[in-house]
N, C-alpha and C positions, 0 to 999 in steps of 0.2 A: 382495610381488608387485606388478609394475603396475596401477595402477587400468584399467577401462574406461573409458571417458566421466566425466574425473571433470568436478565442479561448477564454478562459476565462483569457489566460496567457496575451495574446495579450493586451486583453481590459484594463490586471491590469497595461497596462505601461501609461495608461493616470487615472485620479482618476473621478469619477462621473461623465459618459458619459449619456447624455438625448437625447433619444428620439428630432427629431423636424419636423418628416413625417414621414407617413406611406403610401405607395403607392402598389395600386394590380398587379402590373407588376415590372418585374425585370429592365426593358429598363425605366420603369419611376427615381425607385429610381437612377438608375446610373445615370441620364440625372443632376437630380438635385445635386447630390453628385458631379457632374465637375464644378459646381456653386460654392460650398465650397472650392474645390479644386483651381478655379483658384483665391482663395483671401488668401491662402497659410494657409488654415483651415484644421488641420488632421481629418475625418471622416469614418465610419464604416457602411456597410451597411450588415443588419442580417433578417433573415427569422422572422415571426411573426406566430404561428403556428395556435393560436386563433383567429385571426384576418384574417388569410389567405390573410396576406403582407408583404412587404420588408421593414424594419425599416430604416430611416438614421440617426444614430446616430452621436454627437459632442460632444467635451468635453465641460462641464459644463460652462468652462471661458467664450468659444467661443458663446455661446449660443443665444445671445441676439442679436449679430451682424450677424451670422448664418441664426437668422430669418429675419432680416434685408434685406440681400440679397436675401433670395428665395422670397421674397415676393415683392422686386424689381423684381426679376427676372419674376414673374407674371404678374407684370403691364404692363411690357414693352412686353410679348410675346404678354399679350391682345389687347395692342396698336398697333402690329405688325398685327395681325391677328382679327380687331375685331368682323368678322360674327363669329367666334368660340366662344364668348359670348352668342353671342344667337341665334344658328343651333338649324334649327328646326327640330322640334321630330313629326315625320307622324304615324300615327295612333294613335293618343291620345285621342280621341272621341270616342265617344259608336258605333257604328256598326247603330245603329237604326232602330232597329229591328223592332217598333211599324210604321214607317213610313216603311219600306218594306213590313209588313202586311198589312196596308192600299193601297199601290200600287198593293198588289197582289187584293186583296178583290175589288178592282174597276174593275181591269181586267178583272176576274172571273163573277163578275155580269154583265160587260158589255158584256162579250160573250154569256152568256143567253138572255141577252134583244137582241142581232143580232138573235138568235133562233127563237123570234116570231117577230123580226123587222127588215128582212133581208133589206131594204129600210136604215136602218142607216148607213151602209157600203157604200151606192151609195152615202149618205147626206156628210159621214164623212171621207175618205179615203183622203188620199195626190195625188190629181189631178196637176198636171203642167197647164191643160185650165181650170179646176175651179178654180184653185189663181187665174190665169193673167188674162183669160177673164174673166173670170164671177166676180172675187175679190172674192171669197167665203176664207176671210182670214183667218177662224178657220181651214180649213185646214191642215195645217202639222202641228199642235197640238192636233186635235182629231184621225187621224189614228195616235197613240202614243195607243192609247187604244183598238182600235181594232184587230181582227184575223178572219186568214180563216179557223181555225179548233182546234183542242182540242190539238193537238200534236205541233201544231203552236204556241198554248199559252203555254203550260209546256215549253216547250224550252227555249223559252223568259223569264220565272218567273225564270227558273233554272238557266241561267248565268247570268242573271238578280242578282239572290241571292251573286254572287260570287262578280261581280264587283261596283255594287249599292253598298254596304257596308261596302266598302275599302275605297270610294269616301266619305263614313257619315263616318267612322274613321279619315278619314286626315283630312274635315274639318267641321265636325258638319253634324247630320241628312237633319235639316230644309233646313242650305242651298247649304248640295249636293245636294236634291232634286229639288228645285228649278233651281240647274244651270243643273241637267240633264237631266229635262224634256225641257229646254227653249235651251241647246244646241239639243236634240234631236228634235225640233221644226224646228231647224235653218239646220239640215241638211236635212230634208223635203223639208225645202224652198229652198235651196240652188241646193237639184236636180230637183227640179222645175221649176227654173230658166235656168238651165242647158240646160234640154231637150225643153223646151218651145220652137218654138210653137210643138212639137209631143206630142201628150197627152201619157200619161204616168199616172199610177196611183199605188198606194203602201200602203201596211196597217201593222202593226205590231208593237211591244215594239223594236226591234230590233236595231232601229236607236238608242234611247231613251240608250238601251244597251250599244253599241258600244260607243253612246257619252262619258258614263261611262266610257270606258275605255281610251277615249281618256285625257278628265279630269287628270286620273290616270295619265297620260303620261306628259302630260303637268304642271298637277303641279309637279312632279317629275324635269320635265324640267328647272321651274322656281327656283325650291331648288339649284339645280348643280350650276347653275348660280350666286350662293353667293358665292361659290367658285372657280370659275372661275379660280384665279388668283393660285389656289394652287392646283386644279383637271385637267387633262388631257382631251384635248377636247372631245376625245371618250369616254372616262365615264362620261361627261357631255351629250353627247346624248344618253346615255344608255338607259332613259326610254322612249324616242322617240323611238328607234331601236327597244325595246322589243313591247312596244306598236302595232308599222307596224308589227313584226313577229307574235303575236297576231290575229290580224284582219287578214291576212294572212290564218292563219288555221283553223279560226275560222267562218270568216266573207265573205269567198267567197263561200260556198255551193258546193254542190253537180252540176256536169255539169247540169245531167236533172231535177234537182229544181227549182224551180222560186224563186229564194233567188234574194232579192233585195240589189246587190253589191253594185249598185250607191250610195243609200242612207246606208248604213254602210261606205261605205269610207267617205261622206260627216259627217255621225254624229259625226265619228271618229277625222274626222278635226275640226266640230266642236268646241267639244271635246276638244282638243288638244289648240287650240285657249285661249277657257273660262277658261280655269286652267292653262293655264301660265299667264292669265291678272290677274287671282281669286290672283295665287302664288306671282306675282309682287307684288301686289297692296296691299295686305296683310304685305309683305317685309317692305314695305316703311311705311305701318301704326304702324308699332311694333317698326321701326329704330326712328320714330317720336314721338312716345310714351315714348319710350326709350332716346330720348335725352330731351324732354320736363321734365323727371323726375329726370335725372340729373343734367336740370340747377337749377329746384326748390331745389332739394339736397345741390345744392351749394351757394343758396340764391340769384342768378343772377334773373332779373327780369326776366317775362316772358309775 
């Protein structure tokens, strides 16, 4: 086995050892140093104090062949494991701050104009007999905007602030907004449908909320699932599981509140739905991208 740090006496029994890694964990450089080892290459492996790494050093002979193999040795793990090329990195996008200030700023002004236009509430709320009998379609996309009060609306901007902006970090401002207002649409509709024909009616950012975090859950869902094949089923549904424990504590209210359950577990499905089709379908654009560049790389036609 490789030595740790070995001595200076040590080193002086091979002449001109190089350097041919430097790795920030101790389990890496060993891992690679059995590479060496099983091509019957003597090797050292020593702390790097500046670098704050584990050096694997070779005798100078061996050097060329040394790199030879570990760099075999990479191909073929790649080959082995190719979503490990290219795992994806969730929150890499800006928060989108200017597009969660425009969401609030419409909110905010639309709760003044219900102040002297209490008639817009009756116009714009998520009815289950305004969809279906009347078709009035703008429905579970304008109570998205609406509230019954000022304490109604803070609430909604504030977890609003947390989960809206984890959804513009993992996949761009523009179109987490777009998929959380149109999943927060779809679970309006969907408890519409549900209750139809009992009229039923609901107003709030809440859905629109909750979709968020559904999103969250589900694109998280769709990442596991690259690694299926090397991840444990239960931390594959991990962000499903945390998601439901989520909406749970969060999303069921107070017994004597008029919190509207149906339509948070609906946006939540939503939700949950449009970020693992968002996560798939992203998957497959990046794997096609990805091999379209390496047939051009290789000069194969395309």
């Amino acid at each position: 086995m490789p030595t740790l740090n070995p001595d200076a006496e040590q080193l002086q029994d091979e002449e001109d050892w190089v350097e041919i890694g430097c790795y920030p964990h101790e389990e890496d450089a060993h891992e690679h140093a059995l590479v060496i080892l099983a091509m019957g290459m003597p090797c050292w492996i020593t702390t790097d104090p500046e670098r704050m790494g584990y050096q694997l050093l070779v005798s100078q002979k061996y050097e060329s062949l040394a790199r030879h193999e570990l760099q075999q040795y990479e191909e073929e793990r790649l080959q082995s494991h190719p979503d490990q090329a290219n795992q994806p990195s969730p929150f890499t996008h800006s928060p989108g701050w200017t597009h969660y200030f425009l969401w609030a700023v419409t909110l905010v002004a639309v709760h003044r104009l219900q102040a002297h236009h209490p008639e817009l509430v009756e116009l714009g709320a998520s009815s289950s007999t305004g969809l279906i009998d009347q078709h009035q379609w703008w429905r579970p996309f304008t109570a998205l905007f609406l509230h019954s009060d000022l304490e109604h609306l803070l609430g909604n901007l504030l977890s609003g602030l947390f989960f809206t902006t984890l959804v513009a970090s993992s996949i761009g401002a523009t179109r987490a907004w777009l998929l959380i207002l149109a999943s927060g649409a779809m679970g309006n509709l969907a408890t519409s449908l549900m209750v139809w024909p009992e009229p039923y009616r609901s107003i709030g950012a809440s859905t629109a909320v909750f979709a968020a975090l559904g999103i969250l859950s589900g694109l998280g869902f769709a990442w596991m699932l690259r690694f299926r094949k090397q991840v444990p089923w239960l931390r594959m549904i991990a962000p499903l599981i945390g998601g439901i424990v989520v909406l749970g504590m969060t999303g069921s209210g107070l017994p004597e509140s008029n919190t509207d359950v149906m339509g948070h577990v609906f946006g939540f499905a939503a939700g949950v739905i449009s970020g693992a089709i968002w996560g798939s379908l992203t998957e497959r654009l990046s794997y096609k991208a990805s091999s379209g560049t390496s047939r051009e790389e290789s000069g194969a036609p395309t």
